[in-house]
C-alpha positions in Angstrom: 85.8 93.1 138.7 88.5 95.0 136.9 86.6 96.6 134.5 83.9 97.5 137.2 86.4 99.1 138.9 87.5 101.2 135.9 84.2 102.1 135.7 83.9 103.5 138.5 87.2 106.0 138.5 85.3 107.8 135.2 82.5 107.8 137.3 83.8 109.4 140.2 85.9 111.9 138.1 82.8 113.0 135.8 81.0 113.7 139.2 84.2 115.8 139.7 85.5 114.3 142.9 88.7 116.6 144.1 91.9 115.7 144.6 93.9 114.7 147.9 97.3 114.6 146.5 99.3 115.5 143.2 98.8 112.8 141.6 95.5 110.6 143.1 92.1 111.2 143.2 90.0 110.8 146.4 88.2 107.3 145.3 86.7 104.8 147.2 88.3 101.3 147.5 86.4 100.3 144.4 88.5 102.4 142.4 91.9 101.6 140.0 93.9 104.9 141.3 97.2 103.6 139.2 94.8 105.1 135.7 95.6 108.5 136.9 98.0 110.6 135.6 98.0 108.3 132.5 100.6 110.6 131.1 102.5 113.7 132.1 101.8 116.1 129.4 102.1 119.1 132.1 103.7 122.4 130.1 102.9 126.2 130.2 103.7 127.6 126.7 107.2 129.0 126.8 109.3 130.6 124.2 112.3 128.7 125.8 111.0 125.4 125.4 109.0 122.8 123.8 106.0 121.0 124.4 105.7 117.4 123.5 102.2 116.1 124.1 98.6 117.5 124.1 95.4 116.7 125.6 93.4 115.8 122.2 90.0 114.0 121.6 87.0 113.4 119.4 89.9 113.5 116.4 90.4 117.2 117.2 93.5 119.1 115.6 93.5 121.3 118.5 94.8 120.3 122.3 95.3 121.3 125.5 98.0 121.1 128.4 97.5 121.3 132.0 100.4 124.3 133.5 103.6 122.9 135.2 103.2 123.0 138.9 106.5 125.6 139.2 105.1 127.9 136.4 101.4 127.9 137.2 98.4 129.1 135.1 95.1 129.0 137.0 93.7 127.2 133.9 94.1 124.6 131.3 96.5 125.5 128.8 95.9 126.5 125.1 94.5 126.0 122.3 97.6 124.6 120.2 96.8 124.5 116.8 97.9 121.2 116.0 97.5 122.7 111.9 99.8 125.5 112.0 101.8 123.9 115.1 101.6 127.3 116.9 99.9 128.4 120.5 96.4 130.4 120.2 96.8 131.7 123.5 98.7 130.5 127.1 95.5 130.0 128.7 92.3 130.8 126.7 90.5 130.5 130.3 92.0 131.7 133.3 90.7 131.7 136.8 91.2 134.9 139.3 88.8 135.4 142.5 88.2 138.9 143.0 89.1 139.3 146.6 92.0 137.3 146.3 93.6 137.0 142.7 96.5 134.8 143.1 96.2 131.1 142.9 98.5 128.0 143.6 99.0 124.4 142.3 96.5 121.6 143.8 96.7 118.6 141.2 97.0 118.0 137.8 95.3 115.0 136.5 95.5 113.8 132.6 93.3 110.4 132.6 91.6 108.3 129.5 89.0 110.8 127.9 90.0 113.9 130.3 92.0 116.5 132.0 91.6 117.7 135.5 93.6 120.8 137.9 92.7 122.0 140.9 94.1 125.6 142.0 93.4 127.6 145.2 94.0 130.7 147.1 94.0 130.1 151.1 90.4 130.7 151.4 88.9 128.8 147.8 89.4 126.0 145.4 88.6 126.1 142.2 88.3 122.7 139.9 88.4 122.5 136.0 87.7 119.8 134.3 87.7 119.5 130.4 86.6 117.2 127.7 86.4 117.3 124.4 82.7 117.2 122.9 83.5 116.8 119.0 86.6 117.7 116.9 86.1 121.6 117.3 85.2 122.2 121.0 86.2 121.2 123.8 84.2 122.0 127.5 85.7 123.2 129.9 83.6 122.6 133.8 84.4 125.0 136.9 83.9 124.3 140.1 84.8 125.9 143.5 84.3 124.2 146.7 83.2 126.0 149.9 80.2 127.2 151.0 80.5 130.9 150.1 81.0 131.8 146.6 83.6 134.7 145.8 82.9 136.1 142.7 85.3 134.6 140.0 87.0 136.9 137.2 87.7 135.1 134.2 90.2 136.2 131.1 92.0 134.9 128.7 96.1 134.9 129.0 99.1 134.7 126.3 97.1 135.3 123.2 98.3 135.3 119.9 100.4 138.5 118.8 97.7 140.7 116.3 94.9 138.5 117.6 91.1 140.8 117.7 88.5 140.3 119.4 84.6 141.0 119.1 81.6 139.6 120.7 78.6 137.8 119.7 76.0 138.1 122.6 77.3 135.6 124.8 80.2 134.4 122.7 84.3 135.8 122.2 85.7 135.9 118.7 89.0 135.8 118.7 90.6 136.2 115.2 94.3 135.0 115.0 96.2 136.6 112.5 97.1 133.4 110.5 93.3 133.1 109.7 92.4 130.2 112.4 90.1 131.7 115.3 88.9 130.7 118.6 85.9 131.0 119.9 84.2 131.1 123.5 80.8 130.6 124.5 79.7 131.2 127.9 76.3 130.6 130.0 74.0 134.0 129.6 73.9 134.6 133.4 77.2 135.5 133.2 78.7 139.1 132.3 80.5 139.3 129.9 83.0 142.1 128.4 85.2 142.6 125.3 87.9 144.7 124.8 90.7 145.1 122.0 93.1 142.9 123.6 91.3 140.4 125.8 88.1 139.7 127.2 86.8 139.5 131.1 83.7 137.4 132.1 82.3 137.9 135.8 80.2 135.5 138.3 79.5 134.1 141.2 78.6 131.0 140.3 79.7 127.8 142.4 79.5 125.5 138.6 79.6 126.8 135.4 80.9 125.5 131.8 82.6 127.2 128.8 82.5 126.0 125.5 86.4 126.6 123.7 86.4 125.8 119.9 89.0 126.0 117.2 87.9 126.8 113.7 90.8 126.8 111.0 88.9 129.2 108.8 85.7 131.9 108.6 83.9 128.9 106.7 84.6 126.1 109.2 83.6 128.4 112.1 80.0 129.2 111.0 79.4 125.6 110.4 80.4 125.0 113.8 79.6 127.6 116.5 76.2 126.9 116.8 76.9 123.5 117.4 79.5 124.8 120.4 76.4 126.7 121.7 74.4 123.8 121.7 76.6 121.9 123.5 77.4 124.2 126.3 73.6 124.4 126.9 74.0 120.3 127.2 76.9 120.1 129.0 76.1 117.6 131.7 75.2 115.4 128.9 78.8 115.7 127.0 80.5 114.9 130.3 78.1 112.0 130.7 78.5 111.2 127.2 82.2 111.4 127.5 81.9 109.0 130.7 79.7 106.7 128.6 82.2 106.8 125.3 85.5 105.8 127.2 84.0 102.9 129.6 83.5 101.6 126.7 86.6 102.4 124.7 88.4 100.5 127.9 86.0 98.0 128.9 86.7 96.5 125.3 90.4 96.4 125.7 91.0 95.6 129.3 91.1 92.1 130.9 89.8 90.6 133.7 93.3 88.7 134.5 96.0 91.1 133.7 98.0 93.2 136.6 96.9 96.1 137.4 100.3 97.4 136.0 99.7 96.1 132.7 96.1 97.0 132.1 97.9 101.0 132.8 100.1 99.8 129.8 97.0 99.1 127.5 94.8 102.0 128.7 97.9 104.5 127.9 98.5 102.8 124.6 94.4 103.9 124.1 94.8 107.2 124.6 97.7 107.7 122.8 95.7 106.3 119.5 92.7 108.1 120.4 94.8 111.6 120.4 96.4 111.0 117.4 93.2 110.5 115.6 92.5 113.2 113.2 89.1 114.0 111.2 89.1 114.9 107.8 90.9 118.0 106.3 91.6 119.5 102.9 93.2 116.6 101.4 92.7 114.1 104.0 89.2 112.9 102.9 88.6 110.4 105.7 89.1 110.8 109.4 92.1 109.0 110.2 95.5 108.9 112.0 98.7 110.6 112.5 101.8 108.9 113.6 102.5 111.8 117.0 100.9 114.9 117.3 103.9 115.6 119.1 105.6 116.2 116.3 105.0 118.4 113.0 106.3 116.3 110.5 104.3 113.9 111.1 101.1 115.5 111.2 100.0 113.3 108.3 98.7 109.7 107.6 101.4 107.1 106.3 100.6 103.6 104.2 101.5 100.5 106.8 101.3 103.5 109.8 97.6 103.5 108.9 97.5 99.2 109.0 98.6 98.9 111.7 96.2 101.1 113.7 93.5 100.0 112.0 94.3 96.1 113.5 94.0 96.9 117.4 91.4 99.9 116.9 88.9 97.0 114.5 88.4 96.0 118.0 87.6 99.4 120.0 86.0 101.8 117.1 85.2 99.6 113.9 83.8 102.3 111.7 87.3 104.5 112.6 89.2 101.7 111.6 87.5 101.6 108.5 87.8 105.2 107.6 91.2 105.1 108.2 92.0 102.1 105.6 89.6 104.3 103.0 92.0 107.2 103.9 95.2 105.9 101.9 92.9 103.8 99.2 91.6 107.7 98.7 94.8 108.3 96.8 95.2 104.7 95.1 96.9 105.1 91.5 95.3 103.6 88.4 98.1 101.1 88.4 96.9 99.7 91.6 100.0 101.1 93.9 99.5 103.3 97.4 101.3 105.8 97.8 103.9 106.5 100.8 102.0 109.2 102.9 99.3 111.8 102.1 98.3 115.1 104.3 95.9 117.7 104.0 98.1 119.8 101.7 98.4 117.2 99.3 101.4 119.3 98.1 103.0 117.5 101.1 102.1 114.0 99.4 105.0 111.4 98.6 104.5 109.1 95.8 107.3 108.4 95.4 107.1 105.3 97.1 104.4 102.6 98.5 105.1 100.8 102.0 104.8 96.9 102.8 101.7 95.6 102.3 99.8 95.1 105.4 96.6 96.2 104.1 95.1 92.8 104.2 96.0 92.4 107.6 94.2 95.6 108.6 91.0 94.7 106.2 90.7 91.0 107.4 90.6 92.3 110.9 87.7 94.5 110.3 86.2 91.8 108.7 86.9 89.2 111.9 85.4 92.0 114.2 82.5 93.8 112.0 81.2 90.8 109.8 80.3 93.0 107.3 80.7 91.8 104.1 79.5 95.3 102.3 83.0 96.8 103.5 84.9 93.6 102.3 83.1 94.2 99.0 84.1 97.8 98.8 87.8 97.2 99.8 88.6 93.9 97.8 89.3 95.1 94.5 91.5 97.8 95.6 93.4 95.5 97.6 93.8 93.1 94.5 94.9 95.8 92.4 97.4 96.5 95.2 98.7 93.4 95.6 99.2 92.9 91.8 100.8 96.1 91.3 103.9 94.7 93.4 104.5 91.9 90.9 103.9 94.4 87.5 105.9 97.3 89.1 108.5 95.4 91.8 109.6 92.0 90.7 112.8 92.7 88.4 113.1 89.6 86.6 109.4 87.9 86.9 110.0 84.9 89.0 107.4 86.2 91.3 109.6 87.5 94.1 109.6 91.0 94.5 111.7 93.8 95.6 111.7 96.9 97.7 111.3 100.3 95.1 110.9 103.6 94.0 108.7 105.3 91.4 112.0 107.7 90.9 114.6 105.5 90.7 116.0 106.8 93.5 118.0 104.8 96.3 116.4 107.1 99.7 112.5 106.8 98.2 113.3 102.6 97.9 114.6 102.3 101.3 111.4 104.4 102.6 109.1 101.8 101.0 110.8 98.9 102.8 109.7 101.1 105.4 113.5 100.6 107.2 114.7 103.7 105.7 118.3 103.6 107.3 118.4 99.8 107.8 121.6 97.8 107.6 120.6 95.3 104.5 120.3 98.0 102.0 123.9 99.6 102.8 125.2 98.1 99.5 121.9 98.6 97.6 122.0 99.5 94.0 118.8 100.5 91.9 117.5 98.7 88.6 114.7 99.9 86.5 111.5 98.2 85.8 110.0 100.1 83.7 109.2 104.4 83.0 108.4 104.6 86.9 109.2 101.9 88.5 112.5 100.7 89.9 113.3 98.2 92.1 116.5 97.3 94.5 119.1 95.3 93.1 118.0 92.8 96.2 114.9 90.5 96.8 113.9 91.0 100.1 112.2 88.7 102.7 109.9 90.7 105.0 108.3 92.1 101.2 107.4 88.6 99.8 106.3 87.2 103.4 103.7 89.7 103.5 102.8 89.5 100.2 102.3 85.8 100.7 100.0 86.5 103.5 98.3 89.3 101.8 97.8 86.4 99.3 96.1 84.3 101.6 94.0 86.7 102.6 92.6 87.7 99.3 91.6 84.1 99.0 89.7 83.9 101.8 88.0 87.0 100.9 87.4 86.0 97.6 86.0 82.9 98.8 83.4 85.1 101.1 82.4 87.6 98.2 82.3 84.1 96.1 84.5 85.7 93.4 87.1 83.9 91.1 90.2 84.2 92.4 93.4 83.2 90.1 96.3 85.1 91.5 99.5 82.7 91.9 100.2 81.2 95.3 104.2 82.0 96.0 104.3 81.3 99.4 106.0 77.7 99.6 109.0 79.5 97.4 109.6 82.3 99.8 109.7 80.3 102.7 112.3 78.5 101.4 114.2 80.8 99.0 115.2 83.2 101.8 116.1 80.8 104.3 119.9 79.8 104.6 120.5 76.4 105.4 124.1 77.4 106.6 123.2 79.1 109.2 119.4 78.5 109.8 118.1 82.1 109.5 116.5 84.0 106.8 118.0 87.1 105.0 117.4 88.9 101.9 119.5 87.7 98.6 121.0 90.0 96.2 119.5 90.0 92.2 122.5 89.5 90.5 123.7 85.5 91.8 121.0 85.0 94.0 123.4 85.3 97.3 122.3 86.0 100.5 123.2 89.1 102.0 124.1 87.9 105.5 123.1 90.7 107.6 120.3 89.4 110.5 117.7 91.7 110.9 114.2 91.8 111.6 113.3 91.3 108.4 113.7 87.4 109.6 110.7 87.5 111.9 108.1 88.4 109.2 108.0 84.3 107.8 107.1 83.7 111.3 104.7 86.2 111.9 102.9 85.2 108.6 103.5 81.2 109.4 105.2 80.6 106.2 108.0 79.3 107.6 107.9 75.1 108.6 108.1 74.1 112.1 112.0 72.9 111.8 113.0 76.6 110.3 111.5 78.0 113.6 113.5 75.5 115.5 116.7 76.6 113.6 115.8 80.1 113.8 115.6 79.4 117.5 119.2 79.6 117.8 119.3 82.8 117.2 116.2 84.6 118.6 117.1 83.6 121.9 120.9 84.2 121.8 121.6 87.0 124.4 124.2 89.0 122.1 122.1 89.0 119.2 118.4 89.1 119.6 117.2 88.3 123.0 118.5 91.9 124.2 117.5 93.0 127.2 114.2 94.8 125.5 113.7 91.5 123.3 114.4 91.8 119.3 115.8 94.9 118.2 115.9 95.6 114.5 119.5 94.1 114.0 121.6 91.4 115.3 123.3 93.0 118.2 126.8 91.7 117.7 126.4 93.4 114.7 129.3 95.7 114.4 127.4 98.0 112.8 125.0 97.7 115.6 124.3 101.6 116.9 121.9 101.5 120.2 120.7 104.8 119.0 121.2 103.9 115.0 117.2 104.5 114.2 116.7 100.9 112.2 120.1 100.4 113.0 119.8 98.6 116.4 116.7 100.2 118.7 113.6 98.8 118.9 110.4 99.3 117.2 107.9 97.8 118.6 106.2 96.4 115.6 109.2 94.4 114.7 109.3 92.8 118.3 105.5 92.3 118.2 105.7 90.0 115.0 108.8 88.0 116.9 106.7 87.3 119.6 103.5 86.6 117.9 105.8 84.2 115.5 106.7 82.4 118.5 103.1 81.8 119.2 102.7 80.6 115.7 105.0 78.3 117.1 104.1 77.0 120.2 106.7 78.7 122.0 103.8 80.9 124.1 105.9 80.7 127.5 108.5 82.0 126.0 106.0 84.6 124.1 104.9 85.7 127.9 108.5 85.9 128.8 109.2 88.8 126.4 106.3 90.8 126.4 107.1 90.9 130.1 110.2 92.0 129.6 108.7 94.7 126.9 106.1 95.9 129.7 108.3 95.9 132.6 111.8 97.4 131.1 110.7 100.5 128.7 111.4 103.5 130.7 108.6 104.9 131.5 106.0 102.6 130.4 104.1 101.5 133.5 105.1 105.2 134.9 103.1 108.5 133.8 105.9 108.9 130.4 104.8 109.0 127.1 105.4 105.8 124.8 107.8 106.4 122.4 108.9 105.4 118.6 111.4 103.3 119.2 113.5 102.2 122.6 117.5 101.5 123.1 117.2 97.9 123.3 120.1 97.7 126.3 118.8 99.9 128.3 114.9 100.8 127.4 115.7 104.5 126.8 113.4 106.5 125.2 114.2 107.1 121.4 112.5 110.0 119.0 108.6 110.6 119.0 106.9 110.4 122.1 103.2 109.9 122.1 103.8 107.2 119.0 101.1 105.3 117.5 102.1 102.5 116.0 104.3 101.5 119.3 100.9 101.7 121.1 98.9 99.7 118.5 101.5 96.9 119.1 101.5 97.4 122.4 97.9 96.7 122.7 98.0 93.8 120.5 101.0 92.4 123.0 98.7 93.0 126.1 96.0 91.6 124.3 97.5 88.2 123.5 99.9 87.9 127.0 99.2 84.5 128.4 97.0 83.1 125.7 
């Protein structure tokens, strides 16, 4: 009934149904109002402050905004170049009526797959709805209501400094001075005029579409424009298609037995993926995904990022989830190793280091959703040569445990790989050398070798199905036991030199129980201090060090806050475990406590685990991906 009922809101909101109030649409009792407003991304450009969050679809590395309600722009804001990280213009669209110019804030409505604001004047109100019909245009529907038609004057507002303009019959080129360029394509009925600085379209029309595309170069933009003009001449059937494309995207992910307030968390945790999805560009040779789009620095794809997208979106879009694992074996060395991050400047690349191998994870998933054994095929021997470069090029002294590196010897690059850059454990870390480009930490750590023993696993299995020989050595049994400290009945990391532990808990000790290496009674131990209230079972369950710590920082980055994939492989080890009440206990507390999270905020990068404050990136993927995977196993 649930799903029937999200159905319907995309329904009613692709047949354009107006708003009653800021924030929910006019729906009949069929309807799931509490999807509405998904996220507050509301923001006119401003040279006084800064926007956090598009409107982005289809893997576009454009987005939109809708205006704030106290600085109104009667139409959707932007292009943002998500490339150069600049605006193209305030309002490539805006709305005046001739007799009566001014308009006022209606609604504003961000929900899964579209954006929605409603304007009017006193005497009309005009609608615009937009969605995105592939990764370079977006459509943009107008609609006034009434049943007189004023004619409606339409301009663009805020362009770009030393942006020209030309047109091309029925189409605006504008051509921004760093060499991207937007274009607009408008029905032929409706008159059109170009000057230097701007352009003015004229009708009367009571529904209408434009076509608004982002082209990053001459090149791109004549492969593309006709395909804008195509769709603007099918633009009922990209709204229906776009209808069609997220009932499906959501009817896959939500349940029939959640609250309603949960399936908001999953469907948010969606979106959030879906607009950090990026297709391919100069170096990036497969569509794939960014960390935020919020954010510039991260407008690149990262190793165990990208693995942990690809788990929950196997599910949702398959053949994106593959791309996205092909996107970082792209770059694979001859020596088997993946590389930290890659971007489409591949200037911008870091090898200097790998990331934990989760790979496997991300591949076997594929595999348990797809079946198909011709992408297993294609991805096994890069994987093997992955997980044997960690035992040539990471274990110091060849007992078969390995350690946490660099390619450069350096001690910043090593703590990157362990992918806990500033964590606690690596405070006293020193570097030893391998060999001519690769070093390793002076310190054998225990989330490394439990992933590597469930990578190992893995490769069996999928040797098993490609009926391959397999020989690799099985190290499992020793890591479950050689990192676990009978003392004190917790696992840490142990130093090289005399094999000593190094007695800081962290959340490198949920990893054996995420990857059920560890035996039943080390859980049990274990249990002692995962539910103690001053260490891990914080009031936003297992932050990424012991809280009684006294290094603990709330704020500290990977010295205290939560990250969300760290508390997501507690609470699936529990499961492992048996401990499922206990399991639905926390994600609860994860669901109910993040500030924000059931509201219309964005979901962040990591979380103050005393409070639930929202920490550094908003619009975070790999926080969603967790989430989604802790919605999707609740009560099971």
């Amino acid at each position: 009934m649930k799903k029937f009922k999200y159905i319907c809101i995309l329904t009613l909101l692709a047949g354009f149904i107006s708003c009653k109030s800021d924030e929910k649409v006019q729906t009949s009792h069929n309807t799931r109002e509490h999807l509405n407003q998904i996220i507050d991304i509301s923001y006119t450009p401003s040279e006084s402050s800064r926007c956090i969050g598009w409107f982005v679809d289809q893997g576009s590395w454009m987005g939109f905004t809708p205006a704030q309600k106290d600085n109104w722009v009667n139409g959707v804001c932007g292009p943002y170049s998500l490339d150069s990280r600049l605006w193209l213009a305030k309002s490539a669209v805006t709305i005046e009526a001739k007799a009566q110019p001014s308009f006022q804030a209606d609604s504003v409505n961000y929900y899964p797959g579209g954006l929605f604001i409603q304007g009017s004047n006193g005497k009309v109100a005009v609608s615009q709805r937009l969605v995105f019909a592939d990764a370079t245009t977006a459509i943009l529907h107008i609609k006034t209501d009434g049943k007189s038609t004023p004619e409606l004057i339409l301009k663009g507002d805020g362009w770009m400094p030393g942006s020209t303009f030309s047109k091309d019959r029925d189409k605006v080129i504008v051509n921004h001075p760093n060499g991207e360029i937007t274009t607009l394509c408008f029905n032929p009925e409706i008159k059109l005029e170009v000057e230097s600085d701007n352009y003015k379209a004229i009708t009367d029309k009571q529904s209408f579409y434009v076509a608004i595309s982002y082209f990053v170069n001459h090149k791109e933009k004549l492969a593309g424009i006709q395909k804008a003009q195509i769709h603007l001449e099918d633009a009922e059937l990209v709204f229906a298609d776009n209808v069609k494309r997220w009932n499906k995207y959501l009817d896959t992910i939500l349940r029939d037995d959640m609250p309603d307030k949960y399936d908001r968390v999953a469907a948010k945790s969606l979106v959030t993926l879906i607009s950090n999805w990026k297709v391919s560009r100069g170096g990036l040779l497969h569509e794939g995904m960014v960390p935020s789009h919020a954010v510039g620095y991260f407008m690149g794809y990262w190793a165990w990022d990208t693995w942990k997208f690809a788990v929950p979106l196997a599910k949702v879009t398959p053949e994106l989830a593959k791309n996205m694992i092909r996107s970082m074996f792209d770059y694979q060395l001859e020596d088997g190793m993946i590389i930290d991050c890659i971007y489409a400047d591949s200037s911008e690349n870091n090898a200097r280091d790998s990331k934990p191998p989760l790979a496997g994870w991300a591949i076997a998933e594929v595999f348990k959703q797809t079946n198909d054994t011709a992408f297993l095929k294609e991805m096994y021997p890069q994987l093997l040569s992955y997980h044997q470069w960690w035992y040539e090029k990471r274990d110091h002294d060849k007992n078969g445990i390995c350690e946490f590196g660099s390619t450069d010897g350096t001690v910043e690059a090593a703590a990157w790989e362990s992918g806990m850059d500033n964590a606690i454990r690596f405070d006293n870390s020193k570097m030893v050398q391998n060999g001519p480009d690769a070093w390793s930490f002076d310190q054998e750590s225990v989330d490394l070798n439990a992933y590597l023993a469930y990578e190992y696993r893995l490769l069996k299995e999928f040797a098993s199905i490609l009926n391959v020989p397999f020989v690799e050595k099985d190290y499992a049994a020793e890591v479950a036991q050689y990192f676990f400290d009978d003392d004190t009945g917790f696992y840490y990391d142990r130093k090289l030199s005399d094999k000593s532990f190094i007695k800081e808990q962290g959340s490198e000790a949920y990893i054996p129980f995420w990857t059920s290496i560890a035996t039943k009674d080390q859980m049990n131990r274990a249990m002692v201090h995962l539910t103690d209230t001053t260490k891990f079972s914080t009031y936003i369950p297992f932050p990424t060090i012991a809280a009684d710590n006294p290094k603990y920082m709330s704020r500290g980055y990977w010295r205290g806050p939560i990250w969300l994939d760290q508390t997501y492989f507690a609470i699936k080890g529990l499961r492992n475990y048996g401990y499922n009440d206990l399991a639905d206990k926390y994600t609860e507390q994860v669901f109910e406590r993040l500030n924000g999270l059931i509201g219309d905020q964005p979901i962040h990068e990591n979380y103050d685990s005393h409070t639930g404050e929202r920490l550094k990136a908003p619009h975070f993927s790999w926080s969603s991906s967790h989430l989604l995977l802790l919605y999707e196993e609740y009560g099971k």
